[in-house]
N, C-alpha and C positions, 0 to 999 in steps of 0.2 A: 612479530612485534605486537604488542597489546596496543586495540586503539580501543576509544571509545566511540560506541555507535547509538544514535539518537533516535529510538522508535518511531517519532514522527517524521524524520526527515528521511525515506529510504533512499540507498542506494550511494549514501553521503555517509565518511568517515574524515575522525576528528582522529591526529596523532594526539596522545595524552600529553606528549612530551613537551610539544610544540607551546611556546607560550602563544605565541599569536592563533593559533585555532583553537585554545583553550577562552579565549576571548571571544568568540561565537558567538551572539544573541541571540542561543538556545532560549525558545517557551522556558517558563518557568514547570509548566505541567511533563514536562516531556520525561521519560522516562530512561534512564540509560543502563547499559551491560556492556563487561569486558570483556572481549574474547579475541580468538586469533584471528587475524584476517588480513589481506592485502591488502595496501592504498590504492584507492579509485580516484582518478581523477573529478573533482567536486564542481559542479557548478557555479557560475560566477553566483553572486552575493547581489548582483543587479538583478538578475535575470529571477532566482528565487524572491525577490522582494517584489516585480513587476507580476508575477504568477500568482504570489499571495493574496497579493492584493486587488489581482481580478475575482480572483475566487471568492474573497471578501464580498467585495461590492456585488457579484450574482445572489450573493446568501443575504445582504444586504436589502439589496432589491424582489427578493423572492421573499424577505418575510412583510419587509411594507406591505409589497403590493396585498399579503393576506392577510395582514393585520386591520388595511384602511378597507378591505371587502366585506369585515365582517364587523367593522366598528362603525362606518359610515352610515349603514341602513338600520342599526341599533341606536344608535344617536338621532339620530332624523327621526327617529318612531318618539322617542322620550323627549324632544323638543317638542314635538308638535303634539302630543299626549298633552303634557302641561300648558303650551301657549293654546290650545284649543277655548275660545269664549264660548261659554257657554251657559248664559245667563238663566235665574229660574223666569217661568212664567207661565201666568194663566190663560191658555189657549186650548181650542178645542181641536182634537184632531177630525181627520174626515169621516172617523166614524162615532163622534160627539161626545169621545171622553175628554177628559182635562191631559192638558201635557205639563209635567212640572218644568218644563226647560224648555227653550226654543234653542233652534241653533241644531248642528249636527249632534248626537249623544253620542258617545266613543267610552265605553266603561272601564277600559283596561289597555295595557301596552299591545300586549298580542294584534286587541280589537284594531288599534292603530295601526298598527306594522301591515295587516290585512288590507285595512281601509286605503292606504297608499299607494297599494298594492292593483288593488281592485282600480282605483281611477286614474293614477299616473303611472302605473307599470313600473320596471325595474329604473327608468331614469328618473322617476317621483321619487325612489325609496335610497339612488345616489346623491339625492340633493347636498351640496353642501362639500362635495366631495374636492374640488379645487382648491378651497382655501386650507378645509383640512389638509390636502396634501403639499401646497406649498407651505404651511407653518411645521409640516412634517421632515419637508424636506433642509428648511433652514434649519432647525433640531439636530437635525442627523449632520448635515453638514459642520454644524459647531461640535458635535462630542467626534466627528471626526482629525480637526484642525487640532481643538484643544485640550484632547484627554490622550493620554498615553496608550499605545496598543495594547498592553494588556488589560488595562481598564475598561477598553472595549470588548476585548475577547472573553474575559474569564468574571465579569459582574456587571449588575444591571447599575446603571448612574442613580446617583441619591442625590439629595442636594447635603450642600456641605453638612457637619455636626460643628453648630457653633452655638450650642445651647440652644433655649427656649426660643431667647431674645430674637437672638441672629437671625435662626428658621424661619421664625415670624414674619423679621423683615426680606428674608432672601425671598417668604413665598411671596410677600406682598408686591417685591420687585419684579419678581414672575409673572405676578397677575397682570400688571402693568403694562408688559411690555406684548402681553398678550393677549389683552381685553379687544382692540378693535377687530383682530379676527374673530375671537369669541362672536362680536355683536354681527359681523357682517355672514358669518357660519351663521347663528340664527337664523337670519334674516334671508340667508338663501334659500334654510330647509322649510319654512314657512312661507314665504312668495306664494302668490297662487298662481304667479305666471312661467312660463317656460325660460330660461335662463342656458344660454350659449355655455358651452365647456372652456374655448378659448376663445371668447371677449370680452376680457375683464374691464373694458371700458364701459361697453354697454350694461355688465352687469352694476356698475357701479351706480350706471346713472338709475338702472330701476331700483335698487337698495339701500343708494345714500339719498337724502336731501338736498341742495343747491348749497344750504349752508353747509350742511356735514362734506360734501365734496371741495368749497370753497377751503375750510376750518376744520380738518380733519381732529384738529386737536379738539374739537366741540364734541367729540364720543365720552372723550372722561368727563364732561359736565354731565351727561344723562341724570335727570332727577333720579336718586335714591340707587345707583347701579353701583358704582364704587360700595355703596355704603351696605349695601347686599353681599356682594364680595368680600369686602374684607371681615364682616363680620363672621361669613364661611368661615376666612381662610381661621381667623380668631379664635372661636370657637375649636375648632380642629387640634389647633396647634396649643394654646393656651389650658384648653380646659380637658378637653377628650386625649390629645397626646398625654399632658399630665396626670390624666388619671392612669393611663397606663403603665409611666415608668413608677407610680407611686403603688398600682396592686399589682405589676407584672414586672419588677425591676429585673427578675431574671431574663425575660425575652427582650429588655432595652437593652442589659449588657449581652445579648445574644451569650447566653450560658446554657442552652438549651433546654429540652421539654423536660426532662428528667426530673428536676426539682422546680418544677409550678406547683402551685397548689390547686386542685381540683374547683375549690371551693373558692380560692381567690380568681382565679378564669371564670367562672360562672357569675362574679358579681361583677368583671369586666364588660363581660357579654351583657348584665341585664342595664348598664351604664351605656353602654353603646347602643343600645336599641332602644332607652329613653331619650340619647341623643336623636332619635331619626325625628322626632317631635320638634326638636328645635331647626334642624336643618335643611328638611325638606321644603318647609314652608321659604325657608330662604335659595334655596335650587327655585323651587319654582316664580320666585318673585325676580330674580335675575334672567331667568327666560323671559316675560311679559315686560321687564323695563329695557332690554336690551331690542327686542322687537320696538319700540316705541321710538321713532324718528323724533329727530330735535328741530326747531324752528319750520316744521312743514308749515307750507301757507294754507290760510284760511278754507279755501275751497276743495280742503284735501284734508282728510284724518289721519290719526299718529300713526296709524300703522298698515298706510299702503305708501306707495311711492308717487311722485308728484308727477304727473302724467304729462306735462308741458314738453319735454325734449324727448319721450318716447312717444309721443303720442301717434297711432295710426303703427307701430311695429310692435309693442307686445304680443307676447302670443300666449293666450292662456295652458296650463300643461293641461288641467282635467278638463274633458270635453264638455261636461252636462253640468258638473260640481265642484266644489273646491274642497280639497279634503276637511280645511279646518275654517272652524268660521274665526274673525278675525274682532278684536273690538272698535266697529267702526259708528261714528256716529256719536262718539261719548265723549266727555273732556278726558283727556291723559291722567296719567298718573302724576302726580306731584313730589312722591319720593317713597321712601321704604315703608314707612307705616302708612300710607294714606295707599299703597298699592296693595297691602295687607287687610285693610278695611274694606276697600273695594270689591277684592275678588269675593270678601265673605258676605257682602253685601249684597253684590249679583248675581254669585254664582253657588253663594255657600262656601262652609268651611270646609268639605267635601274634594274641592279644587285646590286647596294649599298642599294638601297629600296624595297628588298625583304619582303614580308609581312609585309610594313610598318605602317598599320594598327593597329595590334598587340602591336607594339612599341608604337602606339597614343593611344591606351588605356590603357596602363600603365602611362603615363604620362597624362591625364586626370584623369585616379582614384586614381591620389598625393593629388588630392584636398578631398579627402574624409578619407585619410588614418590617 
């Protein structure tokens, strides 16, 4: 009798004839061939679904876990790279030259990744890594509930196609719903104190303010943070996506490499690396207003924690230093341009293009995405 057999599923035969085993919820990838063979008794339909989907979840959790080992301590370096103050100044060092800057000097990403390295060890360079992973873990758990299993198996999740418009608002509703991890991620990987794995009580109380603990919803007031964001997301979407479908309309309607134009790619590319001009300086303005506590009390600056209900249990991580100096001692930032003034004021405009780099290869690989 001719069956048909499913190369991914061995050991398991479908009669053709049959209509009910013709109904299978054979993969769509799966590859089939007709040939002679006996009927084997097939496994129940429970049992292969229960086996799938262990399998699933180890491949699931075997790629998190490598994906947050090697984005956790890359992120922690480029946060603290840009929130680093590091104002000019004229000071003499101990051997009687002039110093342009006070504060630690940190010149590059690398230099950071090192720096953290050198004084906090591998849990300085994890910083941050809990909230990352529970906003990771809610993520995974929604495209597991409500996206179809093939959508999980065989393509990476996009956010919908509903034009311009739509994108715009789906990311801004993104941002939204994922701004206070954003601030309190921050604010863990910059702390200069030691911060518990699991007690997110006590981290809270060293990270939020009294008020921000009280009025969680007081994180979207932050002067000038929203408006940092969304101008990101804006810009992105509004002006650099649509340049794309407008010199790249073949890779918008995915039609492939074959008919680009040489010449129309290279004016993509020099579009997108004029963008890093306007967007890094906004990356970096969103790291130091996001760092910046809301209603701290007076006897306490925007960006350490209010020391009243921890006081006598902190424990600092670096023994002798702190890796990043912090802006203590100055009035706060007031909003998006008065934090843009500021940084260029005390630190130079030298500080708006921290790891600008980083920023130009995201915006060069829009054209592929």
């Amino acid at each position: 009798m001719v069956v048909v057999r499913s190369q991914e599923q061995s050991g398991l035969c479908l009669d053709a004839i049959c209509p009910i085993q013709r109904q299978m919820p054979w993969p769509r990838t799966a590859q089939y061939s007709c040939r002679q063979a006996p009927l084997k008794p097939s496994a129940s339909p429970r049992r292969r679904v229960i086996m799938l989907g262990l399998f699933d979840m180890i491949v699931l959790t075997a790629s998190l876990a490598i994906s947050l080992a090697i984005i956790v301590p890359l992120t922690g370096a480029i946060v603290r790279f840009r929130a680093n103050y590091n104002p000019k100044g004229l000071q003499l060092d101990p051997e009687g030259d002039v110093q342009p800057h006070t504060g630690p000097v940190i010149s590059s990403f690398f230099a950071m990744l090192k720096r953290v390295y050198d004084i906090e060890g591998w849990s300085g360079l994890y910083k941050g890594l809990m909230p990352t992973l529970i906003s990771s873990l809610i993520i995974t758990a929604f495209l597991i509930v409500f996206l179809d299993d093939n959508s999980i198996r065989h393509r990476p999740y996009t956010a919908p196609s509903a034009g311009i418009l739509g994108t715009l608002f789906y990311s801004i509703f993104a941002m939204l719903l994922s701004l206070p991890q954003t601030v309190i991620t921050d604010r863990a990987i910059t702390t200069p104190h030691k911060l518990p794995w699991f007690n997110a009580a006590y981290s809270c109380r060293i990270l939020l303010t009294p008020t921000e603990r009280r009025r969680p919803w007081i994180i979207y007031l932050t002067p000038g943070l929203l408006a940092a964001q969304v101008a990101h997301i804006s810009y992105v979407i509004l002006i650099l996506r649509s340049i794309r479908h407008l010199i790249l309309p073949e890779l918008a309607a995915q039609a492939g490499w074959h008919d680009v134009s040489l010449l129309r790619l290279s004016l993509f590319f020099v579009l997108a690396l004029a963008s890093t001009a306007v967007l890094t300086p906004l990356e970096v303005i969103s790291i130091r207003l996001a760092i910046q506590r809301n209603h701290a009390s007076a006897e306490y600056n925007s960006v350490s924690q209010e020391g009243s209900d921890t006081e006598g249990v902190t424990e600092y991580a670096g023994a002798n230093e702190d890796v990043i100096g912090l802006r203590t001692d100055r009035a706060p930032y007031t909003g998006l341009i008065d934090c843009a003034k500021t940084i260029v004021e005390e630190e130079g405009w030298v500080a708006l293009y921290r790891a600008w780099w980083l920023t130009m290869l995201g915006c060069v690989s829009g054209a592929f995405s």
